[in-house]
N, C-alpha and C positions, 0 to 999 in steps of 0.2 A: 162187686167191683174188686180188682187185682189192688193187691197191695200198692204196687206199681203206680197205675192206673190212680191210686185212691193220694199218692204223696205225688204226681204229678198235677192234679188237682191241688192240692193243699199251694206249691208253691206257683201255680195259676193266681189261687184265687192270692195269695203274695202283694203278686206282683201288680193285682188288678185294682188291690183296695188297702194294700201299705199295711195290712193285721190277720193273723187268721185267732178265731177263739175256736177253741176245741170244743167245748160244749156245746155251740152252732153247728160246725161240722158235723158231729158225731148225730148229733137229730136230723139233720138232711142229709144225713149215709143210710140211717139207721145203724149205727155202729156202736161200739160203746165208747166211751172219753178215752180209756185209758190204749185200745187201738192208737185211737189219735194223738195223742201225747206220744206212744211207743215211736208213730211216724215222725213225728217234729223232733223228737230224742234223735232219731237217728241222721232227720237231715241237720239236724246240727254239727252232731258229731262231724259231719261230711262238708261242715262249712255254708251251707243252702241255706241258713234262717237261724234268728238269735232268737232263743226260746225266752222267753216271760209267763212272768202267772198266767196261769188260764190259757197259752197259747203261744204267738209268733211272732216277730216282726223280722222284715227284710234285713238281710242280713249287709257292712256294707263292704264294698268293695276294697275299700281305702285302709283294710285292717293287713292287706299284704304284706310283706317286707319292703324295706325303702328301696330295694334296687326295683321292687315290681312297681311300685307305688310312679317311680318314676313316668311311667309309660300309661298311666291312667290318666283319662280326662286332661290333657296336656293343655289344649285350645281352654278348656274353661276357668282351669287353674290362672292360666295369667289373665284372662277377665278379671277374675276376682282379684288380683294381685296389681292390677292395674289402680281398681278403688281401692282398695287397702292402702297404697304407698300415698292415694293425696290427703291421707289420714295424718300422715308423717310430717308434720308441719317444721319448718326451720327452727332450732334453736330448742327445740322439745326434747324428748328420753321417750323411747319408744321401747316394750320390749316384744322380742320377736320369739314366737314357738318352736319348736321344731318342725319336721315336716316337709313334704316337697309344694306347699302350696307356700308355706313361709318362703322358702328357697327363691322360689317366683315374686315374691314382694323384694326380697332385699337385691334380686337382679334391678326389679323394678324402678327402684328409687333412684333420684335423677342425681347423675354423679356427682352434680357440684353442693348438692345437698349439705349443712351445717348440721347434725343430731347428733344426738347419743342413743345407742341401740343397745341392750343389754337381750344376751340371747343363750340358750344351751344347750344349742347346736352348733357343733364342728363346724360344718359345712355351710349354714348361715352366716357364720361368722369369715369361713376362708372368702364368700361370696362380696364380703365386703372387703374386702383389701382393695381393690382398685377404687373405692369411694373415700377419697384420701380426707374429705372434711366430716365423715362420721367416727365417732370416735366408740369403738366396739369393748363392749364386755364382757367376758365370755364367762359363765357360770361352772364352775368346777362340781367333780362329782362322779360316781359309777354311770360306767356308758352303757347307755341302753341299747345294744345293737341295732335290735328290731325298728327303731323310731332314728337312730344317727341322734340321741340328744343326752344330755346327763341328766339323775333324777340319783332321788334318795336324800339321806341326811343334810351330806356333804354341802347339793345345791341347794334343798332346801333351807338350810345354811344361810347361808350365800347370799340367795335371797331377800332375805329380810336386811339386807343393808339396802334396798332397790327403791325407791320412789321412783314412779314413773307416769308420765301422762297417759299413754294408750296401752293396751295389752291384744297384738293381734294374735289371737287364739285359734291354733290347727284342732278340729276333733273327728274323728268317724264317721259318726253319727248325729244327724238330725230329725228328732223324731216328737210332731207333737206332742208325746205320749211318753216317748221316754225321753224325753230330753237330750240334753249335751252329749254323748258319749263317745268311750274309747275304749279299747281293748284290752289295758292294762291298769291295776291298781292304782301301783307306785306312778305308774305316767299321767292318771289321771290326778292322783294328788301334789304330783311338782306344777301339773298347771290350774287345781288351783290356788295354788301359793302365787303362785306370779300374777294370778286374779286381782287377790289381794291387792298386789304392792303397786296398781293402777288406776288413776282417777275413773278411766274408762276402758272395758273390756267388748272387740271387736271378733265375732266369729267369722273367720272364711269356711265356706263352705258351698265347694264349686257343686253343680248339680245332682253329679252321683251319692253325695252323702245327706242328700233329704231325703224323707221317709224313710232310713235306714237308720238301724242301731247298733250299737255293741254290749260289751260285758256291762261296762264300771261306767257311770255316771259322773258327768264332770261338775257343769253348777248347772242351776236353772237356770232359764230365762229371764227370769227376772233381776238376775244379777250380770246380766250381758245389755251394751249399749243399742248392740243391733247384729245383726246375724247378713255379711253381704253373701250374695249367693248371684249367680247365672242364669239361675234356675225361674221358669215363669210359670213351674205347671201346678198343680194341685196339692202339691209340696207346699210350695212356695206359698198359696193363698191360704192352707190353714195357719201357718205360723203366722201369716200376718192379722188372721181373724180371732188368733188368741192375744195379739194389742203385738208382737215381738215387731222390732222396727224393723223393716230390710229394706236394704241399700242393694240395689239392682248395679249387677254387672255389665 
């Protein structure tokens, strides 16, 4: 088999069963590991699959820049964003992620709404200016381009002055195996500082980011209230056959 030929397979078998292990691979090539590892090094390198011990998981879409991010999964994003916002109860402190699926909750919410929303996103926050009875927080701190949100000291700072009832959480990746994930260190650790400062913590995560991963691990499962998603395929049934709550879009 063509090199070619042998990493068009690899991300087949991807896409077909959400894992590839090399060690598998390499005995039903008859190749050796390290072949295979050289293939999954290099479709990573290329963005096609997030390498892990022993092998691969799907890589996810959602780790583009926020201008691409925009034009992904549009329709399923406000699904999810639709449940998210009846999470948002009157008279509560909600805090909001960054994110274009966040973006879609805070259009979401119904204008004459009374909350406090603490958020550390720009854009989140500019999104709220015509909702004259939510009273916005915005978290100071280095801007993270890539995500439109601030992270580091500053906000994580910041943060710890925050009590809050819900915490709607943007991440990349949903993956029974790897968990939470996200593409950046520091991004992953200002959300979970804001984990923290929440009675309850809610993942969105419109279809395209199940059975996908990234770098950096955000928190387990077991520290999220429930994971809403869109999504009804085989995704969606192992998270729920590992006990994680979901809340259908």
């Amino acid at each position: 088999m063509l090199v070619g030929e042998r990493r068009e397979l690899l991300l087949a078998r991807l896409a077909a069963e959400g894992k590839v292990l090399a060690k598998d691979v390499a005995a039903e090539l008859g190749v050796s590991e390290d072949s295979i590892r050289r293939d999954l090094r290099d479709l990573a390198t290329a963005g096609l699959c997030q390498r892990v011990y022993g092998g691969a998981l799907p890589v996810s879409p959602a780790v583009a820049d926020y201008a691409g991010r925009t034009a992904i999964a549009t329709a399923g994003k406000d699904r999810v964003a639709a449940v998210a916002a009846g999470l948002v109860r009157p008279g509560s402190t909600v805090i909001l992620d960054g994110g274009t699926t966040t973006l879609a909750v805070a259009k979401a919410l119904p204008r004459d709404l009374e909350a406090t929303v603490v958020t550390h996103s720009p854009t989140v926050a500019v999104a709220l200016l015509e909702h004259r009875g939510v009273e916005v927080f915005l978290l100071g701190g280095r801007l993270f381009r890539h995500s439109a949100v601030t992270c580091g000291a500053a906000a994580a700072e910041a943060a710890q002055a925050i009590s809050a009832d819900v915490f709607l959480l943007g991440v990349t990746g949903v993956h029974p195996e790897a968990g939470l994930t996200t593409g950046d260190a520091e991004e992953a650790a200002m959300k979970r500082t804001l984990a923290r400062r929440a009675a309850d913590t809610y993942v969105l995560a419109s279809a395209e980011k199940l059975g996908a991963a990234s770098r950096f691990t955000v928190l387990p499962f077991a520290d999220v209230a429930g994971v809403i998603t869109d999504s009804a395929d085989r995704h969606a049934q192992e998270l729920a056959d590992l006990g994680v709550p979901i809340l259908r879009a």
